[in-house]
N, C-alpha and C positions, 0 to 999 in steps of 0.2 A: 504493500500500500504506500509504504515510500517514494515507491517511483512513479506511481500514481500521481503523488500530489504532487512530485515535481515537474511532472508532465500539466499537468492542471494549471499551476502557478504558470508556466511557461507559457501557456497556451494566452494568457490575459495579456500578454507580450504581443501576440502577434497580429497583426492584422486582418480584418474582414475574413473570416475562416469559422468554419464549426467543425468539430472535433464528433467524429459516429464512434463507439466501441462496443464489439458485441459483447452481449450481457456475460456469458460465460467465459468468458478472457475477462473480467477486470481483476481477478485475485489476482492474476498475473501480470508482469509488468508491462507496463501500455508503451506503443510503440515509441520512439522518440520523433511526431508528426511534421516536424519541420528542421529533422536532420539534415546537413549536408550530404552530398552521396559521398559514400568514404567506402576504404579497403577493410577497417574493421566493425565492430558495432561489441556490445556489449549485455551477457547476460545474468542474470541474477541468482547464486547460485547460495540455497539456504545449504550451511554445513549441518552434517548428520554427524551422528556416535562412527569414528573410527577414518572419517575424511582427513585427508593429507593432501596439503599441496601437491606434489609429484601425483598423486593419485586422479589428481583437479587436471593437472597438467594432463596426463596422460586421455585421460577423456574427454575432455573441451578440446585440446593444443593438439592429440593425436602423438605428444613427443613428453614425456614426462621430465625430459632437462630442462624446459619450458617453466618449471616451478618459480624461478628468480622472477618472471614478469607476476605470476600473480602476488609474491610477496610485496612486492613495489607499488602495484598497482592498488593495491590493500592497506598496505604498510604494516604486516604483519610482524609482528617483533619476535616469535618463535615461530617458526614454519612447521615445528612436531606438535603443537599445541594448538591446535582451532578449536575455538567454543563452539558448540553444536546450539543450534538456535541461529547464530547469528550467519549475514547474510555478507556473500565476496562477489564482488565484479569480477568477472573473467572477459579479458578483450577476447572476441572471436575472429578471423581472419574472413570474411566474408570475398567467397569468390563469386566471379561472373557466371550467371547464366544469361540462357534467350527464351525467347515464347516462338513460340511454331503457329502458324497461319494454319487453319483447319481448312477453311471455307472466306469465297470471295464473290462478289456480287456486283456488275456495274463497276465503277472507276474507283479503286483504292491506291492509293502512293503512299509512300515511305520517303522521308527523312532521314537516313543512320543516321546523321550528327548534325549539330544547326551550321548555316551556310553552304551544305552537300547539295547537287541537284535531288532532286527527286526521282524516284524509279517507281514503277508498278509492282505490284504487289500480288503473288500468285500464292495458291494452296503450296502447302512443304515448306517455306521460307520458312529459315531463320531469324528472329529479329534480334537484336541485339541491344543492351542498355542504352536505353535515349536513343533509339527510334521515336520519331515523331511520326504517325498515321493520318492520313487525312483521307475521308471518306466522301465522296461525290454523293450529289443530289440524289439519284438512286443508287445508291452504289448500301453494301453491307461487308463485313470481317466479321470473322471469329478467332480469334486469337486463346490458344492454349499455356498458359504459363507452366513453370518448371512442378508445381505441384498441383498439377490438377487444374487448376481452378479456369472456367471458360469466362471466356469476356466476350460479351458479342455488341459490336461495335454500329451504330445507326445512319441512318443517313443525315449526314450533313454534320459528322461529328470531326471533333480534332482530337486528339490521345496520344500522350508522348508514354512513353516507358522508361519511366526516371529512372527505378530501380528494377535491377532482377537478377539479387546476388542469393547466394546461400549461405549458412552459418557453418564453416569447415569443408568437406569434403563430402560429408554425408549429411548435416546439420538440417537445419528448418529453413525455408527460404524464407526470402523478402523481396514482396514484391512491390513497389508504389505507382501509382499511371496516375498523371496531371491530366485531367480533363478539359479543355481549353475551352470546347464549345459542343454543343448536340447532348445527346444520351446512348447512356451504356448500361448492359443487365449484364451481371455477375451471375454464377452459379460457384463457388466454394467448397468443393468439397470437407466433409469433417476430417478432421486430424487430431490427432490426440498430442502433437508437440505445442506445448503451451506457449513456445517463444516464435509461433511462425505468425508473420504478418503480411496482411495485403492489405494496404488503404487504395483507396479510387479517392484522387482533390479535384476540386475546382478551385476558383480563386474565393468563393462562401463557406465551403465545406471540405472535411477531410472525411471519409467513411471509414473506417475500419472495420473488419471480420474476422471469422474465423468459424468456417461452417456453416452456411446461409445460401439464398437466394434472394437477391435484392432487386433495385434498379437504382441510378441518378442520374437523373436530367437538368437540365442548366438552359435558363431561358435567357435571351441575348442581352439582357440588364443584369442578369445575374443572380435572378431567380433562381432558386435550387429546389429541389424534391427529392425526394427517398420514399419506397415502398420496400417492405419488407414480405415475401412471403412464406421465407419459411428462415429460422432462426430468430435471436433476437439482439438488438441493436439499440446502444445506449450513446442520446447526444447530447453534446453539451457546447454553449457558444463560446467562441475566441472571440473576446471583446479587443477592441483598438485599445488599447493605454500610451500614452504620450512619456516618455521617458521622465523620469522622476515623478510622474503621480501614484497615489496611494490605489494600490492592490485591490479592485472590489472585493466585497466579500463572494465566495464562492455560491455556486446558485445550482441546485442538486439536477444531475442528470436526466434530460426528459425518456424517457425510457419507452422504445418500438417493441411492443411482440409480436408475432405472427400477423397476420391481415392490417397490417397497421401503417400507416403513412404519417408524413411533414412535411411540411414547406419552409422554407427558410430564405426571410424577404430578402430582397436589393443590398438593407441598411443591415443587414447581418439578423435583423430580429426572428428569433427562433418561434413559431408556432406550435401550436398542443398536438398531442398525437391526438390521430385521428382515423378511425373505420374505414379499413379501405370500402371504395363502394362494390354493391356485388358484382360480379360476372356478370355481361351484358345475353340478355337472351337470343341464342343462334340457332334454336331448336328449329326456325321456318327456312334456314339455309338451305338449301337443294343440294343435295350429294352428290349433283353432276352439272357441269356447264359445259352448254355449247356453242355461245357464242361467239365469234374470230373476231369482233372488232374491241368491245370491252369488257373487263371482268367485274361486273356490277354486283353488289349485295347490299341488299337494303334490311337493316333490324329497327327494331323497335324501340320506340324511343327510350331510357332509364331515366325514371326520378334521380336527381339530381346530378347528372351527369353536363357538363358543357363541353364535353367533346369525345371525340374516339382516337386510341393507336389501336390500328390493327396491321399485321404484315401474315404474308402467308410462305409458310415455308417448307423445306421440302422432306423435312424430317420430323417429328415424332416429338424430337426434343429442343426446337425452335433455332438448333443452330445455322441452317442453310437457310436464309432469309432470303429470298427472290423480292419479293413485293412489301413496300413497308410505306407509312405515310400517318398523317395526321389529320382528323376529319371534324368539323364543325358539329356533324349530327351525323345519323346511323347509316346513310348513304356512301359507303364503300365504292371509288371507283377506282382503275386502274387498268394499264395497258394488259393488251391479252399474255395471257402463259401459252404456254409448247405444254401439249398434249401429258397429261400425267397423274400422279396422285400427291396431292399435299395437305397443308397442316393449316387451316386458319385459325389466328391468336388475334383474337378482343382485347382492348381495357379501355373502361370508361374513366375520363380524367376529370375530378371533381372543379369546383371553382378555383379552388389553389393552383391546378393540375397537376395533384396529385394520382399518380395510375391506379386503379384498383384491380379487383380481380382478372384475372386471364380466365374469359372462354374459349377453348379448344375447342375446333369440330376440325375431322379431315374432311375433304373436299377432291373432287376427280374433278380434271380438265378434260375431253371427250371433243374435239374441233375438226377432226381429220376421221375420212372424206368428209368436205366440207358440204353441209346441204344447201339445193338448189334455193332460187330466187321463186315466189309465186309468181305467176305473169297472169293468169287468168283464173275463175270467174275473182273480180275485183271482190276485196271484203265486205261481205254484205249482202252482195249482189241477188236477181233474183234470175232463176234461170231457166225457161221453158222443158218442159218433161219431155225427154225422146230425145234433147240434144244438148250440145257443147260434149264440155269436156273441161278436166282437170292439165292445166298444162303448167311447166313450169320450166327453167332455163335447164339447158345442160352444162355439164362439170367437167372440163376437159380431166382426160385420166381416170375418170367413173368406168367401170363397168356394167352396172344395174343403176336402177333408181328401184324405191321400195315407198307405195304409196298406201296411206291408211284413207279410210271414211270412214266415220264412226257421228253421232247422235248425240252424244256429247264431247264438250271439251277435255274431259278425264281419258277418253277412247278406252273407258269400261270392255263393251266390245263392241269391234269395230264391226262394220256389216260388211265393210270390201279391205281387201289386206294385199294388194298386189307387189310381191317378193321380187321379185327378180325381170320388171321393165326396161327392155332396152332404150327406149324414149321415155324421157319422163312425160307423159301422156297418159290418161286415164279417161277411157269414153263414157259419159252417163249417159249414152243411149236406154238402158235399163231400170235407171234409177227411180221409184218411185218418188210423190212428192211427196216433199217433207225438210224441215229443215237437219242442216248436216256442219259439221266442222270434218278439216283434211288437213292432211300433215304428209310431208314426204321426207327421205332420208336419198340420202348416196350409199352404194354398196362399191368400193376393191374390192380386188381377188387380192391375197396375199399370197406369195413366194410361194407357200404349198396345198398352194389350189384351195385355201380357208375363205370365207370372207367376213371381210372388213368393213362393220355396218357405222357410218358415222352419228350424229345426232337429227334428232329429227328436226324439221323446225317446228315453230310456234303454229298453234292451229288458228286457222283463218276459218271464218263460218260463210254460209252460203243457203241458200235455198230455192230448194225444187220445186215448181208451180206449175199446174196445167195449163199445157197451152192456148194462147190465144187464138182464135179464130185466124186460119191462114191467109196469107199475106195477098192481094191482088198482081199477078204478072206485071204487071204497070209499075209497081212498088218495088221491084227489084230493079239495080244498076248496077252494072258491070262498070267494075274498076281494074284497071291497069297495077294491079299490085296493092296486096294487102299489106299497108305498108304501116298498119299503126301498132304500136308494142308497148304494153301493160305492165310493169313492175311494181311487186309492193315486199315489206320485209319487216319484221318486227321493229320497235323501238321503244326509248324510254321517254317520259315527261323533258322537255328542254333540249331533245339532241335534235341539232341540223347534221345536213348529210354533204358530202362530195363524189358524185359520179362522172366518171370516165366511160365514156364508149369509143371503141377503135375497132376497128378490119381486126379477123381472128386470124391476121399472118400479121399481125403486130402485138405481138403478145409483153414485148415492153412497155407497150403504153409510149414510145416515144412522140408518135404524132397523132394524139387521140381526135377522132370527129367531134364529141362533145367533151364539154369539161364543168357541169356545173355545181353549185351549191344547190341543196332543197331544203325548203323549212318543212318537209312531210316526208313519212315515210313511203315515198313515191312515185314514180317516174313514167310518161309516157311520150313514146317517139310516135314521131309523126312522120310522113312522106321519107322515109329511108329507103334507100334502092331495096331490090331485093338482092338477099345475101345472108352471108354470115358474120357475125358481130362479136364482140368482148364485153362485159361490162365487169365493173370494179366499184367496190364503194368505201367510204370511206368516213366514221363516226366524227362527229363534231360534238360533243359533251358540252351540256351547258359548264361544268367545272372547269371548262378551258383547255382539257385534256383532249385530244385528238387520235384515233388510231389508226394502226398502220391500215396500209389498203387489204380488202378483203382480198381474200384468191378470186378469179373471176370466172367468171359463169357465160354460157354460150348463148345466144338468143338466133335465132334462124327468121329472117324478114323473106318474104312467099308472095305471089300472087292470089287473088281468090275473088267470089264475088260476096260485094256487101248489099244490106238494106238501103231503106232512101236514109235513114235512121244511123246508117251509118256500124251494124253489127254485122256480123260474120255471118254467112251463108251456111251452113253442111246438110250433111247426108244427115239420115235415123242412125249411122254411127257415129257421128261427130266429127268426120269429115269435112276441112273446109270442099267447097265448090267452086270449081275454076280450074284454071291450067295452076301447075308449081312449080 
């Protein structure tokens, strides 16, 4: 406890700082928080019944001729005589370790020393003492230190690695990382060496552990936060004192246990602990997305929450972060993922922004074969009994299309289920009337002759009606090319679109026919030759967010004959009429 209160005293010394210790380390002596980085450090060693210098040497020093530094360093006046009770500094020779890069995400650089360039930062790297990390806008790290413990580093954070010595040969490490700006989640493994320390600082706070999982985030004034979720965590403020004034009196440890959070303002002042808030509710998350342009999730809103972290990642235990960000309210958006399974992590950030609970859900990506575009009957639509038909784009590289019709939008059961379409085409020559929803997928063949069914899309409703009294001869006109083309395609509240159309021997898109914006999930051509075409689209998110272009899809412009009205002619099978 000695070294306790010398650590304590010191701490009123130093500047804008808050001092974290986990609860189960304070009988033992508290790190020295605003050490210089040095080759030795110093541990506290209570003598027992039958301790000898040379014996001390031999164990700490690894060389028991070593006994003359502890006598010095002590000032022991008989080296055969130690009082048992009482307590000896022994210097430890603390050597260099590094942390090993696990995982990397988007634009991370390294720093080895200040004024070095910069270099990129890959999986297996070494890092070395005073590496400095700087993590891009999307960009993530996970850094594994010498004993264990994971650091997983955010976007838009800065983290030097002040320290990463060891105590001897085999000793306890020590580990320190100066947090300069962003947020870091620790995982600590437990250890049972009482002298091993790892702080995380900003220029507010120092954390300390041993054994935990935490977080600290640092807002660009210099806001601080700590969540604690599993260990327990005791802090106390570094007040400024001005050289020569009077010692405040000491002011007892505000003390973290499990689900428990703090904020610690701008001016250094410490706030109360406080109930992390709970887990935000993900139970309406869909197990599967199919969407290529954005990875949308929308949750409910939590009492008292002003905002959301969520990232999604590709393991279990949140270390491989792909997708990470900060969100005003429970609308999650983010560029699309490559096909896969991962991990989405919640926390709702209270008004402090303090993080609360982690909700877990895994989550499948499903995007490939990409499914077609709807082109006809338009949403809604109403459609004479005996004719049309279900049409939709083709998907260069498809080999089926896979069309449902079903009565409801659940497609409980469907009443038509066509597997393996070479056109994506489906005639409702047959269909009685009635209202109906339809959904279509793309089918590959895989390598060994499997197939490869992609996502369906969103179902579009329609309805079957008995025909009207047929048309007068005089009411029909032949047109020189059916030339007009129907698009429509899911969406969300606030997104505009970007569509490209080009000739399908232009499949860069370098010299597209059109190129527009749409405020609707919509599109229709007009007088286009006949032929064969490309289209491509591409999300505009009211959150400013844009995605990459979709894969694109085939459309086929035809001759045929129309009404005066302007609809498509066919057969009782849905055939248009006319030359093609």
């Amino acid at each position: 406890m000695a070294t306790m209160k010398r650590d304590i005293l010191w701490a009123r010394f130093a500047p804008g700082a808050l001092l974290f210790g986990l609860l189960a380390g304070l009988t033992s002596p508290c790190a020295r928080a605003a050490a210089p980085l040095a080759q030795t450090d110093e541990v506290a060693h209570t003598v027992q019944e039958g301790d000898t210098l040379e014996g001390l040497a031999r164990a700490y020093l690894s060389s028991p001729s070593q006994w003359p530094l502890l006598q010095r360093r002590n000032k022991v006046t008989d080296p055969r005589r130690l009082r048992p009770g009482s307590v000896l500094w022994i210097p430890v020779p603390l050597h260099a370790e590094s942390a090993t890069v696990q995982f990397v995400h988007g634009t991370v650089t390294a720093h080895p020393r200040p004024g070095t360039a910069s270099v990129s930062v890959a999986p297996g790297d070494h890092l070395q003492e005073g590496t400095a990390l700087q993590v891009g806008d999307e960009g993530f790290v996970t850094v594994r230190l010498a004993d264990g413990t994971l650091v997983r580093v955010q976007a838009q954070s800065a983290l030097q690695l002040h320290q990463l010595r060891r105590r001897g040969r085999a000793g306890s490490v020590q580990s320190v990382l100066e947090m300069r700006r962003g947020a870091v989640e620790a995982t600590v493994p437990p250890s049972a060496e009482p002298e091993r320390r790892m702080e995380i600082r900003t220029p507010m706070a120092v954390t300390s552990v041993r054994g935990t999982h935490f977080s600290v985030a640092m807002a660009p004034g210099g806001h601080t936060t700590t969540s604690v979720l599993s260990g327990s965590v005791a802090v106390r403020s570094r007040q400024e004192v001005s050289p020569g004034a009077a010692v405040p009196p000491e002011s007892p440890p505000a003390l973290l246990s499990p689900g428990q959070g703090l904020a610690v303002a701008a001016n250094g002042a410490v706030g109360a602990p406080r109930p992390l808030l709970a887990a935000p509710d993900v139970s309406g998350v869909p197990g599967t997305f199919g969407e290529t342009g954005l990875l949308a999730i929308d949750l409910p809103a939590l009492p008292g929450a002003a905002g959301y972290l969520a990232l999604v990642a590709q393991d279990a235990e949140l270390t491989q972060v792909v997708r990470h960000g900060l969100f005003a309210d429970g609308q999650l958006r983010w560029k699309a993922l490559d096909d896969g399974r991962y991990h989405l992590a919640v926390r709702a950030l209270d008004e402090a922004g303090i993080a609360g609970t982690p909700a877990v859900r895994p989550l499948t990506v499903k995007t490939r074969p990409v499914a077609p575009l709807h082109q006809q009957p338009a949403p809604g639509a109403v459609l004479a009994r005996g004719t049309g038909a279900l049409q939709c784009t083709q998907v260069p590289g498809v080999r089926w299309y896979r069309v449902q019709m079903a009565t409801d939008a659940q497609f409980t059961t469907p009443v038509r289920d066509e597997q393996r379409l070479s056109e994506c085409r489906l005639s409702l020559h047959d269909v009685p009337a009635g209202r109906y929803f339809w959904r279509v997928a793309s089918l590959a063949q895989t390598p060994d002759g499997g197939i490869d069914q992609g996502p369906f899309t969103r179902p579009q409703p329609y309805t079957v009606a008995e025909r009207p009294p047929p048309l007068s001869l005089a009411a029909l006109q032949a047109q020189d090319g059916d030339t007009h083309v129907h698009l429509h395609w899911p969406s969300l509240p606030g997104q505009r679109f970007r569509l490209q159309l080009t000739r399908d021997t232009d499949l860069p898109f370098e010299n597209p026919l059109q190129d527009t914006v749409l405020e609707t999930p919509a599109w229709s051509g007009s007088n286009l030759p006949a032929g064969t075409y490309l289209v491509r689209i591409q999300v505009l998110d009211a959150t400013g967010l844009d995605s990459d272009f979709s894969p694109p899809r085939q459309i086929r412009v035809g001759a045929g004959l129309r009404t005066g009205s302007g609809l498509p002619v066919t057969t009782s099978g849905g055939q248009p009429v006319g030359p093609r």
